[in-house]
The first five atom37 places (N, CA, C, CB, O) and aatype in JSON, in Angstrom:
{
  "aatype": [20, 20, 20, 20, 20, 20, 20, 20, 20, 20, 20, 20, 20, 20, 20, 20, 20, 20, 20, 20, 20, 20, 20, 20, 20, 20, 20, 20, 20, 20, 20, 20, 20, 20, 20, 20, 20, 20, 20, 20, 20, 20, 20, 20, 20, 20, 20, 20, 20, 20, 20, 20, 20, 20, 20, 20, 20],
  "atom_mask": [
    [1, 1, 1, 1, 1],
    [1, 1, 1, 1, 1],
    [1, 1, 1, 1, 1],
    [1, 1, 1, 1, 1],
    [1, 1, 1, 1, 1],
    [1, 1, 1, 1, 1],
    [1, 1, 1, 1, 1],
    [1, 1, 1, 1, 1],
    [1, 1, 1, 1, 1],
    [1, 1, 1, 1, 1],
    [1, 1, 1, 1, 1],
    [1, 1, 1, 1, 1],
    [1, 1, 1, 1, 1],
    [1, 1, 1, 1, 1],
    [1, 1, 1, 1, 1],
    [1, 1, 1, 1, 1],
    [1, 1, 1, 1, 1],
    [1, 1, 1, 1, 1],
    [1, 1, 1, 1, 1],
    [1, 1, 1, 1, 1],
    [1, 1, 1, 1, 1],
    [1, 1, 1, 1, 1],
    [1, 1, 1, 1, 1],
    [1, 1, 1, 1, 1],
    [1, 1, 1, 1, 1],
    [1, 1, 1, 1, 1],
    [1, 1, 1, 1, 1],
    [1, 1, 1, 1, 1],
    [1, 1, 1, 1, 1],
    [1, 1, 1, 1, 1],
    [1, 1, 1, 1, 1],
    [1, 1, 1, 1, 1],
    [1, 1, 1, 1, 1],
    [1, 1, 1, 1, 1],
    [1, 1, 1, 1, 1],
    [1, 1, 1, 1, 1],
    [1, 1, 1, 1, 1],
    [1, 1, 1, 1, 1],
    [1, 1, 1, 1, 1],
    [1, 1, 1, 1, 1],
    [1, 1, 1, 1, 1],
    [1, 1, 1, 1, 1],
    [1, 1, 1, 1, 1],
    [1, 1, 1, 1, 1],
    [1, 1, 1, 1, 1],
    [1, 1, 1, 1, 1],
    [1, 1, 1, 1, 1],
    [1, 1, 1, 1, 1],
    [1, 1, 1, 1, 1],
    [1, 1, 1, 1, 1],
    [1, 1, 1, 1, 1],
    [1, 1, 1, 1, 1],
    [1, 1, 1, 1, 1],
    [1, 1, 1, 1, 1],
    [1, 1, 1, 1, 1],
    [1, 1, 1, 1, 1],
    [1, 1, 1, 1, 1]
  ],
  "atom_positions": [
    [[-84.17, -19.45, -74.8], [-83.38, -19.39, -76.03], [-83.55, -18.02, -76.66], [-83.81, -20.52, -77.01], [-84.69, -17.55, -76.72]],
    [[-82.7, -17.44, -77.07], [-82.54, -16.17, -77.32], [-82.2, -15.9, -78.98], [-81.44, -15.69, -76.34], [-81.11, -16.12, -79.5]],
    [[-83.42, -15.37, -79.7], [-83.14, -15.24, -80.9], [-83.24, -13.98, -81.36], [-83.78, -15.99, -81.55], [-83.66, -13.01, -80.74]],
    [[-82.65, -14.02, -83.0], [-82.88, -12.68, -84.04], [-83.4, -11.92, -84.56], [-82.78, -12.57, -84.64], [-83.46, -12.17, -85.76]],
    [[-84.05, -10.63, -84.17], [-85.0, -10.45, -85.39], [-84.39, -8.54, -85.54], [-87.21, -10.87, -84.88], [-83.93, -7.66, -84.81]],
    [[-84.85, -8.79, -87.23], [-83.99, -7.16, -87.07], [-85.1, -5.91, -87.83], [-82.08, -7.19, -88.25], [-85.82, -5.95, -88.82]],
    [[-84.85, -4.98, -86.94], [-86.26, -3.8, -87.03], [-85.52, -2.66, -87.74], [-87.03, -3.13, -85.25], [-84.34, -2.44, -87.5]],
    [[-86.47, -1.67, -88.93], [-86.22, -0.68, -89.45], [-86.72, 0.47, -88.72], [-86.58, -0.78, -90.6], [-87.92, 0.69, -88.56]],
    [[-85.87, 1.12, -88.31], [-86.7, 2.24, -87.92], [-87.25, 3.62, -89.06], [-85.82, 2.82, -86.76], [-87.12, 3.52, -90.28]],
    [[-87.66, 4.44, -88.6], [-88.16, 5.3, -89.41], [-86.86, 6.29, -90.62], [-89.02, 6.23, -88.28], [-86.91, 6.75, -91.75]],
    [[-86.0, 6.22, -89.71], [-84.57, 6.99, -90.38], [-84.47, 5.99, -91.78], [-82.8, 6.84, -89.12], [-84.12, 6.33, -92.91]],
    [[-84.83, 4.89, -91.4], [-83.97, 3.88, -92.96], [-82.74, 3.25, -92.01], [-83.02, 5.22, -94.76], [-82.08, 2.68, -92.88]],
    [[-82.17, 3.05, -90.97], [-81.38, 2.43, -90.44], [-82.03, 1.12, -90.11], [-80.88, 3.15, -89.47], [-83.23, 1.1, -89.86]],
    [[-81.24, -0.1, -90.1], [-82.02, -1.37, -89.51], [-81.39, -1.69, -88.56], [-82.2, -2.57, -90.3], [-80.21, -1.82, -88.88]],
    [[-81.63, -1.96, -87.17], [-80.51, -2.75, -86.62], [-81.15, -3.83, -85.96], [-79.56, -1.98, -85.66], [-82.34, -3.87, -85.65]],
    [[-80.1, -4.86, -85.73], [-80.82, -5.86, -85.02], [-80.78, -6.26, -83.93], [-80.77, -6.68, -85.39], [-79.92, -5.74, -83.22]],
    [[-81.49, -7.1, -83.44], [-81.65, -7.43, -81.71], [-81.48, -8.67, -81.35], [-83.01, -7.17, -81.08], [-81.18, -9.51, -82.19]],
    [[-81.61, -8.93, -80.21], [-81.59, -10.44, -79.5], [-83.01, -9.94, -78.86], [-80.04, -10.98, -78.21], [-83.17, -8.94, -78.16]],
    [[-84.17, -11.07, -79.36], [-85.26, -11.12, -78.16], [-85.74, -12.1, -77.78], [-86.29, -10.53, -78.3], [-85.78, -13.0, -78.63]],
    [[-86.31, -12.43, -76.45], [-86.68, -14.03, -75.97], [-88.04, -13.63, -76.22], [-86.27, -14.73, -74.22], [-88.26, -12.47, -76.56]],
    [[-89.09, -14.57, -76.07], [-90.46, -14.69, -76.22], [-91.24, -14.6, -74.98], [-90.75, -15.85, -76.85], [-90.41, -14.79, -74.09]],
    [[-92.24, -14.44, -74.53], [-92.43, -13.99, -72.85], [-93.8, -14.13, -72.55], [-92.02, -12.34, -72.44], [-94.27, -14.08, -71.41]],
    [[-94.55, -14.35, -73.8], [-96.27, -14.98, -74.05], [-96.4, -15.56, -75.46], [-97.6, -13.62, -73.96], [-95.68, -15.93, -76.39]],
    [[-97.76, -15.44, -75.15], [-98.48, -15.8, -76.76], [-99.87, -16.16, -76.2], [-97.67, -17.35, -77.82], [-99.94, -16.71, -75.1]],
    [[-101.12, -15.84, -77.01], [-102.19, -15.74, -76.84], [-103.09, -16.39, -78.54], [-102.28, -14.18, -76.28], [-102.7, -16.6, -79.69]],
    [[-103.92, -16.45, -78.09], [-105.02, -16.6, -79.59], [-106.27, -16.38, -78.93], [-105.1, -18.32, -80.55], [-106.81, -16.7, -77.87]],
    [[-106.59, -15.49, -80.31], [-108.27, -14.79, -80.35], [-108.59, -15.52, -81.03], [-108.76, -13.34, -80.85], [-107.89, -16.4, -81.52]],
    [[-110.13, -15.25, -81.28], [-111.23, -15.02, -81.95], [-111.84, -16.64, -81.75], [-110.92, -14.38, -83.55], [-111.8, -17.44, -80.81]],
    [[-112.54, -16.69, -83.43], [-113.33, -18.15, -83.61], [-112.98, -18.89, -84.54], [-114.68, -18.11, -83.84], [-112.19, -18.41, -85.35]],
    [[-113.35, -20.01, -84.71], [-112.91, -21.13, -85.58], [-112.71, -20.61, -86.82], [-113.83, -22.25, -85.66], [-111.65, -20.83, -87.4]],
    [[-113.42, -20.09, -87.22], [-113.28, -19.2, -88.48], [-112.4, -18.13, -88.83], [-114.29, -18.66, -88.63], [-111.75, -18.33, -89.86]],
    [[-112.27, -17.32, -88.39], [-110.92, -16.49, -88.01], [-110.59, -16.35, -86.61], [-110.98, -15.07, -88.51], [-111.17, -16.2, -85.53]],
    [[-109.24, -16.48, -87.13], [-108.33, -16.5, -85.63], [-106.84, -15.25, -85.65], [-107.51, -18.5, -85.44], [-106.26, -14.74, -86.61]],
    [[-106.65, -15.12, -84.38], [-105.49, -14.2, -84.62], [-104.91, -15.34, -83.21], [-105.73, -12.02, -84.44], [-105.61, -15.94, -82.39]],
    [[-102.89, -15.32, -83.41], [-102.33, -15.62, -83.02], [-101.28, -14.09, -82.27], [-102.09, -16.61, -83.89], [-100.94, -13.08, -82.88]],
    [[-101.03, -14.4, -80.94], [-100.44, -12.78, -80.77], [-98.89, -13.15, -79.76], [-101.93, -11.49, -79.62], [-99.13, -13.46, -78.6]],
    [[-97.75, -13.12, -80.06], [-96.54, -13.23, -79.44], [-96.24, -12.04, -78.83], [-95.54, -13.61, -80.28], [-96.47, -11.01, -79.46]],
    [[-95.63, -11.94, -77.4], [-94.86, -11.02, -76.75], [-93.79, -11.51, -76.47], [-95.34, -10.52, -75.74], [-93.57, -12.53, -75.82]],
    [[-92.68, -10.44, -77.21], [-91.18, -10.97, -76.99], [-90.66, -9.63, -76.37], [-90.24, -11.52, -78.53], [-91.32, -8.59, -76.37]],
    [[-89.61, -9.75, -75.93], [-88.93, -8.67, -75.51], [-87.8, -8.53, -75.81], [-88.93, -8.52, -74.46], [-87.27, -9.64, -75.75]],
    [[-86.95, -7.63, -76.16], [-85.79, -7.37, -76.78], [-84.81, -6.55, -75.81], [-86.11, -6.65, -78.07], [-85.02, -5.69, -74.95]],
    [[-83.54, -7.22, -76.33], [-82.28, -6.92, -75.44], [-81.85, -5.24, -75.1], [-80.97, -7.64, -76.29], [-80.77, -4.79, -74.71]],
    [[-83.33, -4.4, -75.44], [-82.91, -3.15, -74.75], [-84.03, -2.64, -74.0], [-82.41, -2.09, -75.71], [-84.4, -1.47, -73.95]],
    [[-84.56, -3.75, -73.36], [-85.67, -3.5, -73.12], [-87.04, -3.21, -73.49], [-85.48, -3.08, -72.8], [-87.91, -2.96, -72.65]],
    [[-87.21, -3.24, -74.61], [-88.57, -2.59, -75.32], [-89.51, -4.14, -75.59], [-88.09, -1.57, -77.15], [-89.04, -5.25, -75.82]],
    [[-90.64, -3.82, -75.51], [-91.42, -5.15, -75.28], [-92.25, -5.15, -76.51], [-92.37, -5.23, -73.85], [-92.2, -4.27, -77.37]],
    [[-92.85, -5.98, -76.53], [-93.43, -5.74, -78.29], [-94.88, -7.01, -78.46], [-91.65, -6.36, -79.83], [-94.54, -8.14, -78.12]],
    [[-96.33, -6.87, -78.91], [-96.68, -8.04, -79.06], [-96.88, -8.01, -80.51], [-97.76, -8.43, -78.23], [-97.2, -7.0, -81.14]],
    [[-96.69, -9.07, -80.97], [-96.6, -9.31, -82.96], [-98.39, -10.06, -82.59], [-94.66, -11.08, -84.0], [-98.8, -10.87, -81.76]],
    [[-98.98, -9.33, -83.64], [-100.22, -10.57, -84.34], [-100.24, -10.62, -85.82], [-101.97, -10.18, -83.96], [-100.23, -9.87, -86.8]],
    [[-100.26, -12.38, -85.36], [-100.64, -12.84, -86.57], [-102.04, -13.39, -87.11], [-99.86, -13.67, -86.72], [-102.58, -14.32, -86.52]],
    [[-102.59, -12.81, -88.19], [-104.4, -13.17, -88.29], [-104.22, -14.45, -89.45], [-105.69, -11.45, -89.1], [-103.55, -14.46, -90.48]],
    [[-105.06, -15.5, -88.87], [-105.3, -16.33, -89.6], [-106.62, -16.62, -90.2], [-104.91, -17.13, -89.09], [-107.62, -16.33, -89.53]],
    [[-106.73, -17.03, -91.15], [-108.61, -17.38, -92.16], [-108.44, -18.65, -92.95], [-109.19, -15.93, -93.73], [-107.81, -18.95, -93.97]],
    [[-109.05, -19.15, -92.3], [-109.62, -20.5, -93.08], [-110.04, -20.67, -94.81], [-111.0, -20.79, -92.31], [-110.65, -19.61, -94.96]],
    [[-110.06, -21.1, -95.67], [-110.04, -21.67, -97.01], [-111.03, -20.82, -97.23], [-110.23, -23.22, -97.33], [-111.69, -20.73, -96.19]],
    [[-111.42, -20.23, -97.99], [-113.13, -19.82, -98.45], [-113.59, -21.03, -99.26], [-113.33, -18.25, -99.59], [-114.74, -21.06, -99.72]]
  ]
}
């Protein structure tokens, strides 16, 4: 399934893409965790996003 996401580049132009998803991983420990996606986008450029997660203090 092929979705949206749209990137600014440095100029101030945004444009957007079609990218499918192609992994996903998770670090660390119960206590903090990071979540990490690799998608790839319809011009080829590959990308992994993390997301860090922390538990309640």
């Amino acid at each position: 399934m092929q979705k949206k996401i749209t990137i600014k580049e440095i100029s101030g132009n945004t444009v957007q893409h079609t990218f499918i998803q192609t992994g996903m991983g998770h670090q660390g420990s119960t206590e903090r965790t990071i979540d990490n996606y690799t998608i790839l986008l319809n011009n080829g450029a590959k990308y992994q996003i993390y997301f860090p997660k922390m538990t309640k203090l």
